[in-house]
N, C-alpha and C positions, 0 to 999 in steps of 0.2 A: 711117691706113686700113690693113684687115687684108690682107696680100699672100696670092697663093695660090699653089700649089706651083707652078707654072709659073714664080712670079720667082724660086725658090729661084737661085743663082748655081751656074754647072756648075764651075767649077776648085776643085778640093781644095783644104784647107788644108794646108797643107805637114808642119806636125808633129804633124797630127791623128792619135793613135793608141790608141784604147779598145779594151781589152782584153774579149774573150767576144765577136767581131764578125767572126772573118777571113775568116768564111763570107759576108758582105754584100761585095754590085758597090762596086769600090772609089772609086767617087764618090756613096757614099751616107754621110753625118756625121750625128751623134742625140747630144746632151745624155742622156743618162740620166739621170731626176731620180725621188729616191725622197722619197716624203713620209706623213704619219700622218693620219689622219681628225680633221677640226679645225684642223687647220692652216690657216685661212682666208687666208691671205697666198697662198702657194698653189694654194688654190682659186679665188682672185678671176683671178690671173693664166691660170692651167688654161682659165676657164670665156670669157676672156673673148681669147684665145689671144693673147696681146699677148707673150710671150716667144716664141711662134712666129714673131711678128712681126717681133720684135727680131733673133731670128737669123736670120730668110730672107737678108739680108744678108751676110751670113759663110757660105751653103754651107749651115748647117744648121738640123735639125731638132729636137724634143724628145720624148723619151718618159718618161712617165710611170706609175710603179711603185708600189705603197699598202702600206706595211708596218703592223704594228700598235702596233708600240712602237722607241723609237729605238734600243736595242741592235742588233735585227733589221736596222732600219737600215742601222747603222753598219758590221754583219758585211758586207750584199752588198758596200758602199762598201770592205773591206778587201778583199775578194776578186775585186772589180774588174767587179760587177754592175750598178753603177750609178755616175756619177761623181759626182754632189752632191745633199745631201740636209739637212734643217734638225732636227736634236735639242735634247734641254734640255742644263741646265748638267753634268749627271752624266756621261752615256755618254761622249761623247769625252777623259775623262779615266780612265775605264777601256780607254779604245780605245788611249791612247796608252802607257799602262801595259803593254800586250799586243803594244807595240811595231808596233801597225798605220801604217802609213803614210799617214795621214792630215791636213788642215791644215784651221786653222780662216779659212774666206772672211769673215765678216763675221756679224754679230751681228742675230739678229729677233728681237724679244720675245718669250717667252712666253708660254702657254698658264695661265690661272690654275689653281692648286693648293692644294687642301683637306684637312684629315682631318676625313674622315665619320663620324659614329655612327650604328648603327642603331637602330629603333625601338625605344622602355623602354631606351635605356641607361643606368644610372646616372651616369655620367661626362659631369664642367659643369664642369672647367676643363683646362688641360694637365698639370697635377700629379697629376690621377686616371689618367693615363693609366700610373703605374707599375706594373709587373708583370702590365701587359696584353698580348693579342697583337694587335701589329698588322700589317697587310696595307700593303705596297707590293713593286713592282717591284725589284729588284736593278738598282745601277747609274743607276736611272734619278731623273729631276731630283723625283721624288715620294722616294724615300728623302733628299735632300738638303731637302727641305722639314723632313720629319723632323725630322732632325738639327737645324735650325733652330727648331722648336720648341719641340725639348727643350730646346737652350738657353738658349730664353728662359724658360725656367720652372726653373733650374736642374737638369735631370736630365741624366740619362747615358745613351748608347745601353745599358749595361750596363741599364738600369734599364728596360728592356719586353724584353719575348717577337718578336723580328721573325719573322714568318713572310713570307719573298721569293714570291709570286706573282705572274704575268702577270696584266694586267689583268682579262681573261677567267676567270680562275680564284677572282681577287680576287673581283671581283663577285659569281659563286655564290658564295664562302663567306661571303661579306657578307650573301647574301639569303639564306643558311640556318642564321644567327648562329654560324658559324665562325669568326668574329674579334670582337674589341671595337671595333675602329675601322680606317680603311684612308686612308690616306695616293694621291692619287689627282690625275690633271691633267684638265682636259678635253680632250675632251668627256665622258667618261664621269663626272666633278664634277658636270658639268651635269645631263645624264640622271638620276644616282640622286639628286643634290639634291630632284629632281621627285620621289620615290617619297613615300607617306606615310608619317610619324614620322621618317622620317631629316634629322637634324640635323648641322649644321657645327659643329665643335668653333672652329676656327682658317684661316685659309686667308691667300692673299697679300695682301688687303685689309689683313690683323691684322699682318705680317711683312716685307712690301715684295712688291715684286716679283724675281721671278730671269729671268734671260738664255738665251735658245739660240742656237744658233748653225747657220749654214750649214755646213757641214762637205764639203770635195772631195778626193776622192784626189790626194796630191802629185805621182806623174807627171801624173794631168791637169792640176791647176794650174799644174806649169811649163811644158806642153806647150802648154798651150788658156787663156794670162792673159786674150787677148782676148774669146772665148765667156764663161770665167768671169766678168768685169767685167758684159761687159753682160746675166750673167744676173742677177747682184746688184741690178744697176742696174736692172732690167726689175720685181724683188721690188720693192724701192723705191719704185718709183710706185706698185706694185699696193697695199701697206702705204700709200701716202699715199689713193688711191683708198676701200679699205676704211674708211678712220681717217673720210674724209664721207658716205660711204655704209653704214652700219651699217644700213638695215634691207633694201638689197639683197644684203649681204653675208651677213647672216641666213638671206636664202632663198635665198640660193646654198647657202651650206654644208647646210642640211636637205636642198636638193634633188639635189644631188652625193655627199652621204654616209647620205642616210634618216636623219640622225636626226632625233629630234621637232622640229615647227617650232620650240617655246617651249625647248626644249632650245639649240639651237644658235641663237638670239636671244640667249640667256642667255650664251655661248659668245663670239659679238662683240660683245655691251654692255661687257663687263667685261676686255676683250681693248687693250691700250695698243697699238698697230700701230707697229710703228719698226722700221726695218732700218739698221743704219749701219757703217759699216766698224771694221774691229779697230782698240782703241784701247789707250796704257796702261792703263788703269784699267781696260776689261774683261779683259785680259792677271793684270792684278793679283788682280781681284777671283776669276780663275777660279784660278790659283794658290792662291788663299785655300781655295775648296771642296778643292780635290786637297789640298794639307797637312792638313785637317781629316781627310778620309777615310784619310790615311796616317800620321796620330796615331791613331785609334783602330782600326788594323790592320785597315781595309777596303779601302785602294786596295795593291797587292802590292808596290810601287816604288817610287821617286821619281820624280819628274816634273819636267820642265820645259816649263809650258805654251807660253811663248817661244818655245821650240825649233817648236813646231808651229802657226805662223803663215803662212798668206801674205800677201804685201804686191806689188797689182796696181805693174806698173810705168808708168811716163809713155808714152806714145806719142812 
């Protein structure tokens, strides 16, 4: 049952201390949580206040902040704007490269990822795509799809034209044949999928799937393990929730973020819902992308994904 602010609990938490707040009565506690349009794990939780729920308990509260892409994200999260937020596999190994102070909480799946064609384009496999430009994000888990692409068709990032735009920018020059192809996540995969003549070269279907992650400022994590836990924990249910109800989850996300109904249907049909704590093998796997990007002299440093881990403790 959903509690109301009257049962919130009046005694502070002791080492609660978020930065950008010293102006607020100091028995008022707020999760900051930053999140992306599409993000339906999220959104189910958001819509249906169950993580409000979760923390009435503990003293606090959540708010919620909508960035457009996870770099954006990641920045307020460095600078101590918001305490925890869920990107793809790219940004926080750029985050960590720039020495931001950042830890990865636990792993959600995913947003699927495609590269687009636009209408009349000549190009019908991945090996057409050399000496073309293409459009993605910098940083973000759509240039590591990329990379992954190429791969499999033998090419080299040397081997296209990248042109780094924000989603938003992508788009128009997509719709005004400014690129040959665009490298892209949903929802916006979704959305232009629907336009007519645009075709899907290759997407996660053809490649696997890739990982995001939760990602929370390290003083918050070691300050606030207990809030954090059971924010993960609260995701969790919400990802088991969505994973059976797909087509409430559908008209949540349309209705929460406007985009088209059949758009954002299209969004959680194809969406694997799973949130689970950091493991080896995600540790590894993300190691794998950072060496890649720091073999062909895109990520600035070495990295140690390791190093920026948290691991909730036992009660």
């Amino acid at each position: 049952m959903l509690l109301n602010r009257r049962h919130l609990l009046a005694a502070p938490l002791a080492t609660w201390a978020l930065r950008g707040h010293a102006s607020r009565a100091a028995d008022t506690r707020v999760l900051r949580i930053g999140y992306q349009k599409g993000q339906a794990v999220q959104l189910a939780a958001r819509a249906n206040r169950s993580l409000e729920a979760a923390l009435a308990p503990l003293g606090v509260r959540a708010e919620w902040t909508e960035f457009p892409y996870g770099a954006a994200l990641l920045e307020a999260a460095r600078v101590g704007s918001i305490d925890l937020g869920a990107v793809g596999d790219t940004p926080p190994l750029f985050a960590q490269a720039a020495h931001a102070s950042l830890v990865y909480a636990a792993m959600v799946q995913a947003a699927q990822t495609a590269i687009l064609l636009p209408p009349n384009s000549p190009i019908r496999t991945i090996q057409d795509l050399k000496g073309k430009r293409i459009a993605f994000t910098r940083g973000s888990t759509a240039q590591n799809f990329l990379l992954m692409a190429l791969d499999k068709a033998g090419l080299h990032y040397s081997d296209i034209q990248p042109a780094m735009l924000n989603p938003a920018d992508a788009g128009a020059a997509f719709q005004r044949g400014a690129i040959d192809a665009w490298s892209i996540w949903d929802p916006y995969f979704a959305v232009f999928q629907g336009h007519p003549g645009v075709r899907i070269l290759v997407s996660n279907k053809d490649l696997g799937d890739q990982n995001a992650f939760f990602m929370a400022g390290r003083g918050f994590a070691q300050a606030n393990g207990p809030v954090l836990a059971k924010a993960i924990d609260t995701f969790a249910a919400a990802a088991t929730w969505a994973a059976g109800h797909r087509a409430e989850t559908g008209a949540l996300l349309a209705e929460g973020t406007g985009l088209p109904p059949d758009a954002a249907q299209r969004v959680v049909d194809r969406l694997p819902f799973a949130v689970r704590p950091m493991t080896t093998e995600l540790i590894q796997s993300q190691q794998g992308i950072a060496d890649r990007f720091r073999a062909l002299g895109l990520l600035p440093t070495d990295i140690k994904v390791a190093d920026a881990v948290w691991h909730a403790t036992k009660a």
